[in-house]
Kinemage of the C-alpha trace (Angstrom):
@kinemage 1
@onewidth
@group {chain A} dominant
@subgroup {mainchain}
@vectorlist {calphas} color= white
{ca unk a 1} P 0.000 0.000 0.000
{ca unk a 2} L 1.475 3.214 -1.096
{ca unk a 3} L 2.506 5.475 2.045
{ca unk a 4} L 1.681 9.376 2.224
{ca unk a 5} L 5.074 11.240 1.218
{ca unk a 6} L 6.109 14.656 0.844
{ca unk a 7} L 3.488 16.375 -0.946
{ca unk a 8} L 0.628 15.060 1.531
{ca unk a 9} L 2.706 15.086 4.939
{ca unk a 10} L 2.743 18.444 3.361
{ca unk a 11} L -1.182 18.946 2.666
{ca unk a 12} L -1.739 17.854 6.528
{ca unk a 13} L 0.410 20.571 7.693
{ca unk a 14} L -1.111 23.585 5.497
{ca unk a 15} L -4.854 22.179 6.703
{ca unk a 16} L -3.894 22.247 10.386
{ca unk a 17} L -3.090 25.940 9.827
{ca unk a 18} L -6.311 26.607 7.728
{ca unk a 19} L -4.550 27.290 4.974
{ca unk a 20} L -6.337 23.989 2.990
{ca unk a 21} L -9.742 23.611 3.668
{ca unk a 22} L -11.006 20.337 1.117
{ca unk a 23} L -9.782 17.892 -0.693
{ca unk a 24} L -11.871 17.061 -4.512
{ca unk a 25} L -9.964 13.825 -5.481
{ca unk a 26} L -10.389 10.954 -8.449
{ca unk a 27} L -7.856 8.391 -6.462
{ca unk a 28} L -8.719 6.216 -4.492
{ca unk a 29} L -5.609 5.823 -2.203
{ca unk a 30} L -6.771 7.579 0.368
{ca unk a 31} L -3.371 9.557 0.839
{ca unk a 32} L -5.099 12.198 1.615
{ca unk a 33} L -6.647 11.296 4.934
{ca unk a 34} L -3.749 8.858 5.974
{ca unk a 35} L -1.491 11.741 6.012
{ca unk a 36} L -3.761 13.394 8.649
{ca unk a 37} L -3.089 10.682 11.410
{ca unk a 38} L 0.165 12.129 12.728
{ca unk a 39} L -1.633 15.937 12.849
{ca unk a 40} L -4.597 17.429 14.653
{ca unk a 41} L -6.833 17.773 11.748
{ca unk a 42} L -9.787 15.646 11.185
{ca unk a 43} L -10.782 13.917 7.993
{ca unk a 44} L -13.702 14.153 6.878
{ca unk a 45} L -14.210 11.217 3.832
{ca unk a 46} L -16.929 11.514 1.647
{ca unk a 47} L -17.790 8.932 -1.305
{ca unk a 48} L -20.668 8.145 -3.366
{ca unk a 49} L -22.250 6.070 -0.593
{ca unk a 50} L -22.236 9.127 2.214
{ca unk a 51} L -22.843 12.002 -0.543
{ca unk a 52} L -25.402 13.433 2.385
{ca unk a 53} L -22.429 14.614 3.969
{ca unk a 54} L -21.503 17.094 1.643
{ca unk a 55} L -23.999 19.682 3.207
{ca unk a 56} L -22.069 19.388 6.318
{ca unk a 57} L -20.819 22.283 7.144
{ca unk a 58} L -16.644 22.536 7.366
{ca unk a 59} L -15.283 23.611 11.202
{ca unk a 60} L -11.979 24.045 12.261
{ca unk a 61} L -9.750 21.090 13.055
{ca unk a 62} L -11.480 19.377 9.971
{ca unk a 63} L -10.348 18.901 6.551
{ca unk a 64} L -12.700 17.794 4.201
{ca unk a 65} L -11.811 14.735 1.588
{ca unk a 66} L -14.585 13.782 -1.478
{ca unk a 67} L -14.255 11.120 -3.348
{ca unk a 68} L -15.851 11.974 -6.855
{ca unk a 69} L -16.041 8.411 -8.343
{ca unk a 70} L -15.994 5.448 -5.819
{ca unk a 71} L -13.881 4.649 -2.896
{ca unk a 72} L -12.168 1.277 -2.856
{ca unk a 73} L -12.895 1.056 0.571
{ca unk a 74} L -16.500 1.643 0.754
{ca unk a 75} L -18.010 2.314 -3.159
{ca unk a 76} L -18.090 0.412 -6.169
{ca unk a 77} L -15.057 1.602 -7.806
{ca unk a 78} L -16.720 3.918 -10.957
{ca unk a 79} L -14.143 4.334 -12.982
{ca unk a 80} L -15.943 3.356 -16.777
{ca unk a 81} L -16.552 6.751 -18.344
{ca unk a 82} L -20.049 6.036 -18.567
{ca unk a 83} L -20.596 5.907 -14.968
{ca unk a 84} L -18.177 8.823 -14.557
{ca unk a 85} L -20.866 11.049 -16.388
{ca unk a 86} L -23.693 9.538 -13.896
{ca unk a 87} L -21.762 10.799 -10.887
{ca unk a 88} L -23.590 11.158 -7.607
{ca unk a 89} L -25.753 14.469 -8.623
{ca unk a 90} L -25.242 15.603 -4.961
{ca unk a 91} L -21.214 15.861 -4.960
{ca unk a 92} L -21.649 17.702 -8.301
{ca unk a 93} L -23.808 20.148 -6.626
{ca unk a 94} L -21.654 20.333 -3.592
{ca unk a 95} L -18.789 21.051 -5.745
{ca unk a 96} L -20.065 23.648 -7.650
{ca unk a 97} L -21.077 24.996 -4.218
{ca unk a 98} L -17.785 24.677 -2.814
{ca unk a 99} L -15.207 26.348 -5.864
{ca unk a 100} L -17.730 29.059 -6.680
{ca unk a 101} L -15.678 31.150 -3.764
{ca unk a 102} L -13.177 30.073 -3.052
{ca unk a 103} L -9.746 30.004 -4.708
{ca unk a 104} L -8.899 26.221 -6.239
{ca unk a 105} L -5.557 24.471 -7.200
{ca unk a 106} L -5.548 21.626 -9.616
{ca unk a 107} L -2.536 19.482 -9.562
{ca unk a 108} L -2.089 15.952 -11.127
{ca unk a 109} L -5.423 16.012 -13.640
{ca unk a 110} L -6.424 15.225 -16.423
{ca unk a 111} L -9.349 16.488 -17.122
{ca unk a 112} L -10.957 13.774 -19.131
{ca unk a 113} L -14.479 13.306 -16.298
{ca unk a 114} L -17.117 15.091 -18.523
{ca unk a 115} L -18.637 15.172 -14.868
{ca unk a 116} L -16.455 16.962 -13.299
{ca unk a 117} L -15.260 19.492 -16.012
{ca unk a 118} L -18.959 20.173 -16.057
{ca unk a 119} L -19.092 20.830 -12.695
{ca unk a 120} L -15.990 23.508 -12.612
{ca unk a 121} L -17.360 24.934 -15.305
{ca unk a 122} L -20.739 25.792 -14.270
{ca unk a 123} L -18.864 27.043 -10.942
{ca unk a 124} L -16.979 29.260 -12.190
{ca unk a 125} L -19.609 30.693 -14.789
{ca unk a 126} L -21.720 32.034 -11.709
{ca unk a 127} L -21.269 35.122 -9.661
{ca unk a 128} L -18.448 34.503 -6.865
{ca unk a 129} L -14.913 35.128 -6.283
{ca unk a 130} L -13.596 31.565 -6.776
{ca unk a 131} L -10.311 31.516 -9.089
{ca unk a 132} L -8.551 28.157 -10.267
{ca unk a 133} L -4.886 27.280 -10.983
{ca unk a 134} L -4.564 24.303 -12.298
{ca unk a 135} L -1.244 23.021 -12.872
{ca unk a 136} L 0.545 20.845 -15.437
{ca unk a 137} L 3.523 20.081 -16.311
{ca unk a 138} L 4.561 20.594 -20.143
{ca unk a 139} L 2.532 23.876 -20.958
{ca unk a 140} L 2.419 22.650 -24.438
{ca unk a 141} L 0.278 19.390 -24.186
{ca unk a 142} L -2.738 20.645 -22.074
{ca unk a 143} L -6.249 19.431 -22.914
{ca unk a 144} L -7.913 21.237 -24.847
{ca unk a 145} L -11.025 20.819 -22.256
{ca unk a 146} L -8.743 22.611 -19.701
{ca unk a 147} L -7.948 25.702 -21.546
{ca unk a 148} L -11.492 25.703 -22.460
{ca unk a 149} L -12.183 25.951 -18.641
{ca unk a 150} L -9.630 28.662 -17.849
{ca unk a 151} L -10.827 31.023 -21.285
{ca unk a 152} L -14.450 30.602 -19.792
{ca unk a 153} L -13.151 31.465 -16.765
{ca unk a 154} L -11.374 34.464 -17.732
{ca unk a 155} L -14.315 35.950 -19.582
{ca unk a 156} L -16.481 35.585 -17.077
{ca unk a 157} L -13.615 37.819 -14.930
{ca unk a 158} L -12.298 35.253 -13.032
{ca unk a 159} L -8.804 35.066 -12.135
{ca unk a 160} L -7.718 31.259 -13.998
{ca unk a 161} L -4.113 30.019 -14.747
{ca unk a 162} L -2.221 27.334 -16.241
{ca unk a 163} L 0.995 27.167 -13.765
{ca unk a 164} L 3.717 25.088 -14.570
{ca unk a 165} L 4.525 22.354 -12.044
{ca unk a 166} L 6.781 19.640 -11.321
{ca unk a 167} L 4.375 16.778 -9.789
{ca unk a 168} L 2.337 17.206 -6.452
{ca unk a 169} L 5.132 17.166 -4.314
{ca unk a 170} L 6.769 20.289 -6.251
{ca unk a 171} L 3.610 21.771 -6.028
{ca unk a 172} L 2.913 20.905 -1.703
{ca unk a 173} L 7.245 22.059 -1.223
{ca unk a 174} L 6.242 25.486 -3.139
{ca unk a 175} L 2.882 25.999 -1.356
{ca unk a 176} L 4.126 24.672 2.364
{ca unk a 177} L 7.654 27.315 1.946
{ca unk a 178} L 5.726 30.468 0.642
{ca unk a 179} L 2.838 30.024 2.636
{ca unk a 180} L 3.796 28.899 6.104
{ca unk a 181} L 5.720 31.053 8.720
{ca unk a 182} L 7.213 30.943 12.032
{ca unk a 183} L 6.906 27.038 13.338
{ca unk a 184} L 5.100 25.806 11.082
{ca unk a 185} L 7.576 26.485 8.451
{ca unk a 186} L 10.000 25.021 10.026
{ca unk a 187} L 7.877 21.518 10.682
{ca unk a 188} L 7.583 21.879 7.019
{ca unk a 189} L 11.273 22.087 6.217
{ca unk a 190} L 12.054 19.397 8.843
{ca unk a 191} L 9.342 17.529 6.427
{ca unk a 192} L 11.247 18.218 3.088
{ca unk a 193} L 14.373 17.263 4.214
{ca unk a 194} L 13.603 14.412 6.639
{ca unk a 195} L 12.273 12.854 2.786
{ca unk a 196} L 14.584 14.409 0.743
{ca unk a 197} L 16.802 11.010 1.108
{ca unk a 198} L 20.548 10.738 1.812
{ca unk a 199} L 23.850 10.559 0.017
{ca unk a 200} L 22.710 6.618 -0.285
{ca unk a 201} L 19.783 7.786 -2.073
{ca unk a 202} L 19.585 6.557 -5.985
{ca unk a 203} L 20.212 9.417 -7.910
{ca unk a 204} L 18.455 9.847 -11.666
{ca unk a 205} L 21.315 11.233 -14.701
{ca unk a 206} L 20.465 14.924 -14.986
{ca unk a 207} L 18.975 16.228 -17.903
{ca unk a 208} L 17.690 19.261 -19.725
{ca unk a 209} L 14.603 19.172 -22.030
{ca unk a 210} L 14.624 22.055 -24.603
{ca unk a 211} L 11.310 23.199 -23.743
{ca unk a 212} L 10.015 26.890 -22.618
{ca unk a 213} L 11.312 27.821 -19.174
{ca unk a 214} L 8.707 27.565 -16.702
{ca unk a 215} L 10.819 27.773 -13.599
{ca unk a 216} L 14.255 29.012 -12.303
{ca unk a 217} L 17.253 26.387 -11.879
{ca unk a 218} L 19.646 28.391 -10.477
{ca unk a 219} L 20.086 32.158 -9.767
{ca unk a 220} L 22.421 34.869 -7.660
{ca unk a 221} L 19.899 36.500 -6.790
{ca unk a 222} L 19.361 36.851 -2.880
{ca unk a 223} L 16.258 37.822 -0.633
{ca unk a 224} L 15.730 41.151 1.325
{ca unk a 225} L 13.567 42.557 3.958
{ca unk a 226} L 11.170 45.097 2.314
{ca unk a 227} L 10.511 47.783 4.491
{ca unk a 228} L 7.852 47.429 7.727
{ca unk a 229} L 5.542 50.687 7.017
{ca unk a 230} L 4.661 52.796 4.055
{ca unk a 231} L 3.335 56.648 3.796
{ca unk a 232} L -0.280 56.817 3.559
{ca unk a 233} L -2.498 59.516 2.439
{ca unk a 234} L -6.228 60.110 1.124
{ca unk a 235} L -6.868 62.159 -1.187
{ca unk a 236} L -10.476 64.684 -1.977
{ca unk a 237} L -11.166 63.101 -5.287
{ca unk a 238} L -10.180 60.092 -7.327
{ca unk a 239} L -10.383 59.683 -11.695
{ca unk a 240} L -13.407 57.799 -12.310
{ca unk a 241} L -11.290 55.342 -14.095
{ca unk a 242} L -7.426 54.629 -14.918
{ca unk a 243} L -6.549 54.893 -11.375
{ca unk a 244} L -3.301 53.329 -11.849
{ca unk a 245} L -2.228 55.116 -15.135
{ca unk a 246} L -3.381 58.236 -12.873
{ca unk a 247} L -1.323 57.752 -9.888
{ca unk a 248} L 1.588 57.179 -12.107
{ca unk a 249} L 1.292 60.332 -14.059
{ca unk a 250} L 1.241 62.396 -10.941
{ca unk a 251} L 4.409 60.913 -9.355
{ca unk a 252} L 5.975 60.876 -12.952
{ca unk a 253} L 9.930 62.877 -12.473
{ca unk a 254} L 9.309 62.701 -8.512
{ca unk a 255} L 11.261 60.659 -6.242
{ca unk a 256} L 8.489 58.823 -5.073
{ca unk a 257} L 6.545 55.671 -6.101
{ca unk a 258} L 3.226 55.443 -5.253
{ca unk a 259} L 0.038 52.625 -5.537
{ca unk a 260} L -3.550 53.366 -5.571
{ca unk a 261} L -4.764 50.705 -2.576
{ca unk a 262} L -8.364 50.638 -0.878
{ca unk a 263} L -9.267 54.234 -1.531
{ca unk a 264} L -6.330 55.276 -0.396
{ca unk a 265} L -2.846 55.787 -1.643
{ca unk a 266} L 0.355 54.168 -0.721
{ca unk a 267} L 3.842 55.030 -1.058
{ca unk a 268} L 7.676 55.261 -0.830
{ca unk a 269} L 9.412 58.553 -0.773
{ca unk a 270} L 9.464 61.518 2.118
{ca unk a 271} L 6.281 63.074 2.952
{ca unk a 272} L 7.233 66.301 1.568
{ca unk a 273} L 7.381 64.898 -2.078
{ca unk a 274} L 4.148 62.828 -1.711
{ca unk a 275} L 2.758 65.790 -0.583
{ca unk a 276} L 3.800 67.740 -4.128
{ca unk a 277} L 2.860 65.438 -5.688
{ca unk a 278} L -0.848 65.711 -5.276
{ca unk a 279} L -0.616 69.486 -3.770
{ca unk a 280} L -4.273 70.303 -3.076
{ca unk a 281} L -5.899 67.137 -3.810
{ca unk a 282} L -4.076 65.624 -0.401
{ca unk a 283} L -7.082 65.256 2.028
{ca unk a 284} L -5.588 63.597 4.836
{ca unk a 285} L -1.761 62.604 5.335
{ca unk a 286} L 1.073 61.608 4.561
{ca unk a 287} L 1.890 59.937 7.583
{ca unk a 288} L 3.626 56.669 8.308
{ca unk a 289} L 1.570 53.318 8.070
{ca unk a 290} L 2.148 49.592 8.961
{ca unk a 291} L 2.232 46.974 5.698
{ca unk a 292} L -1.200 45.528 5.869
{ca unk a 293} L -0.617 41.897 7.546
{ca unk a 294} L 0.350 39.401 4.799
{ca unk a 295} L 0.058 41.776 2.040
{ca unk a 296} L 3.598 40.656 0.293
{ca unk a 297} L 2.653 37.397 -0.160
{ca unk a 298} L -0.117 38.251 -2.763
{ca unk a 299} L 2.750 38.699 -5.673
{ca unk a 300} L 1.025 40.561 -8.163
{ca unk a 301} L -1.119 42.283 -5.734
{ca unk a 302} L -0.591 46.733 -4.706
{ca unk a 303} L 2.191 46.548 -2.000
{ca unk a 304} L 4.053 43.966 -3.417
{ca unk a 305} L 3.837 46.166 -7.080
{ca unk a 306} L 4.837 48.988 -4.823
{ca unk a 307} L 8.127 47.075 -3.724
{ca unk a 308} L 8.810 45.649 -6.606
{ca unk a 309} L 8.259 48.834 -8.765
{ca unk a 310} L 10.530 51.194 -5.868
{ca unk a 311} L 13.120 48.800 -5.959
{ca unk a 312} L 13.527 48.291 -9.617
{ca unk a 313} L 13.654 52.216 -10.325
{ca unk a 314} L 16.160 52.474 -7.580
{ca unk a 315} L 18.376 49.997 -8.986
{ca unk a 316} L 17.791 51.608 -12.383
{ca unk a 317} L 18.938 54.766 -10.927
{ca unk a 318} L 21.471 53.748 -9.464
{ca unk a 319} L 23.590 51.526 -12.132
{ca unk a 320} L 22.532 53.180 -15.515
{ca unk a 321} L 21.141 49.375 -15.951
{ca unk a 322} L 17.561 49.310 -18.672
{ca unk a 323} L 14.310 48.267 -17.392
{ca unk a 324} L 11.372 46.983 -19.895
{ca unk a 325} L 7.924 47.078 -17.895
{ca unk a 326} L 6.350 43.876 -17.771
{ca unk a 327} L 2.598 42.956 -16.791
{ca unk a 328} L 3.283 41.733 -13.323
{ca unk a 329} L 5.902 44.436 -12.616
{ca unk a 330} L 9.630 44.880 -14.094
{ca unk a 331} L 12.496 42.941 -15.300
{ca unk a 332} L 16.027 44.815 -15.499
{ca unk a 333} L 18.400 43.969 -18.034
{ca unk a 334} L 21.965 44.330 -16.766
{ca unk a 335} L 24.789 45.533 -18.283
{ca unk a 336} L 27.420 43.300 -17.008
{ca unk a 337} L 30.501 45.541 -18.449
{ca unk a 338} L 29.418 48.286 -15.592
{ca unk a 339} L 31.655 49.356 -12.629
{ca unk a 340} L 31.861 47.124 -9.834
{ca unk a 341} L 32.103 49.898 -7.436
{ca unk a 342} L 29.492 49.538 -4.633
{ca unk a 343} L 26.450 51.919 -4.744
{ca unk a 344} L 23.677 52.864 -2.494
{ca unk a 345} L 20.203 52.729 -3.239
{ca unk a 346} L 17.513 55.494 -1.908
{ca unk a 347} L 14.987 53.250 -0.902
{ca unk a 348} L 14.617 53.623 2.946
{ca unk a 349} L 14.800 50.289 4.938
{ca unk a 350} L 15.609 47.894 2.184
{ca unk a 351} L 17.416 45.222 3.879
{ca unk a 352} L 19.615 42.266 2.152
{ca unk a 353} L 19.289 38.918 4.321
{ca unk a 354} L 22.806 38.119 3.278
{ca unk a 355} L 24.289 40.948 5.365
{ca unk a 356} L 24.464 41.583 9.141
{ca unk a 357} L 23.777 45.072 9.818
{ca unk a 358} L 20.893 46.574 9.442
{ca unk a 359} L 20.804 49.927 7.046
{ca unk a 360} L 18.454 52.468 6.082
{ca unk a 361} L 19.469 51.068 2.475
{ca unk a 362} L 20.371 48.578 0.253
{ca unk a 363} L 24.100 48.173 -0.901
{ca unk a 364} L 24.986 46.345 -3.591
{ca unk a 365} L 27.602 45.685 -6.344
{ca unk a 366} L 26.585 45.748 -10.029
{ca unk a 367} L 28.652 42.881 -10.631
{ca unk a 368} L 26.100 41.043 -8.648
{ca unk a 369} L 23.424 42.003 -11.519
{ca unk a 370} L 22.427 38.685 -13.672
């Protein structure tokens, strides 16, 4: 009997911090809820057989796990595509119930249950807030039923990706190290490498496929602590639409970067510049603010554009380097024949992790650029 490994020892560990709150699955392993034995979460199996259980409502301490087509321990295994299409009508309701709002990783399917591709269809085709990322691995083989799904999605405004993934596991290591903080990162890490296997461990030739880069292998590049608090003002009167472009244009030639965020703005830069930069229009502020809890982690969301955006002009600024604006921020294209010679950025608080001291900016040597 196959044994939970990384990628579900994993899964327990992001549901015991809320973080996962149900499991949709086509296996019938149960991997799932043997992985929650060790942790203080609950399973919560449901098949074809105990489909009433799907209007149970989720609490704490619980994780949710549906079966969508048999159980091998309980059900009939249904796995003939005819009965596939017949699936319990209740679980099909119950999913559609459950993805409409709430954000939904797919990792590891195909997409081939008529059923089920019906059912995350019709969920995301209603009103809600629900987005989906479903994840494969070549980017270049994907049903065409799937990115049938994720253009429906997007037209109907939702937010739907194709994300490139190595396997479950990949997937579980990503989620558990981006996601998790404090001790419960750590039990995660102690996880990784506790299966990670030795210097005994069988080792596969490596290999490079010549296919489009969906990851990074290897980089110089280095984390840093963004800075704790922002300046915050509100303003008497907003465009009525191109908020963005708007906010831009006034900080335009202005040592200062700014973000429109809920109604209010946000930005880097001294008060006295902010201030100039929207003169009269300033209602209230600047003043200093805190970075609204867990608002980096959201990578194309406003604070982390405003990070990514301050620290990429800085660096411009600083090295005579080009910058080419991209969608989901900036990318800086380094001239590696520049001076080596240290330089200071005048971003306040930027902090590299690979140095001791902490400095009101970030140092760096162009040499360091990739």
């Amino acid at each position: 009997m196959a044994k939970p490994h990384t990628g579900y020892q994993l899964l327990s560990v992001l549901a015991e911090h809320g973080l996962v709150r149900s499991v949709w699955t086509t296996n019938f392993d149960q991997l799932a809820s043997r992985a929650l034995a060790n942790s203080n979460v609950a399973p919560i199996e449901i098949g074809i057989d105990s489909a009433h259980r799907i209007i149970r409502p989720s609490k704490a301490g619980e994780l949710t796990i549906v079966s969508l087509h048999g159980d091998y321990r309980y059900d009939r295994l249904k796995n003939t595509s005819e009965e596939i299409r017949d699936q319990e009508s209740r679980l099909e309701a119950g999913l559609v119930e459950d993805l409409r709002d709430a954000p939904t990783i797919v990792c590891g399917y195909s997409g081939r249950d008529e059923s089920i591709m019906d059912a995350l269809s019709e969920s995301l085709e209603q009103s809600g807030s629900g987005s989906i990322y479903w994840c494969v691995q070549d980017s270049t083989s994907v049903a065409k039923q799937v990115t049938d799904l994720i253009e429906r999605a997007r037209a109907q405004g939702r937010t739907a990706y194709l994300v490139v993934a190595q396997g479950f596991d990949d997937l579980m290591i990503r989620l558990a190290l981006h996601c998790l903080g404090g001790s419960a990162q750590a039990t995660a890490t102690a996880l990784i490498a506790k299966n990670s296997g030795g210097s005994d461990a069988p080792r596969a030739p490596f290999r490079i496929d010549l296919k489009e880069p969906g990851t990074i292998i290897k980089s110089n590049a280095f984390e840093i602590d963004c800075p704790s608090e922002v300046l915050e003002c509100e303003l008497k009167q907003w465009p009525k639409e191109h908020a963005w472009r708007w906010v831009r244009e006034q900080t335009a030639n202005r040592n200062v970067v700014a973000v429109p965020f809920k109604g209010k703005i946000f930005a880097l830069g001294t008060m006295d510049d902010l201030r100039a930069c929207f003169d009269d229009n300033v209602k209230d502020g600047p003043r200093r603010t805190p970075l609204p809890e867990g608002s980096l982690r959201i990578e194309d969301g406003a604070i982390a554009s405003l990070m990514l955006e301050a620290l990429t002009r800085s660096m411009v600024e600083a090295t005579g380097h080009k910058a080419t604006a991209l969608c989901c921020g900036f990318a800086i294209l380094a001239d590696r024949n520049v001076s080596t010679a240290p330089c200071t950025l005048p971003i306040p608080q930027f902090t590299s992790r690979c140095g001791q001291s902490k400095t009101s900016s970030l140092s760096f040597s162009s040499h360091q650029s990739a």
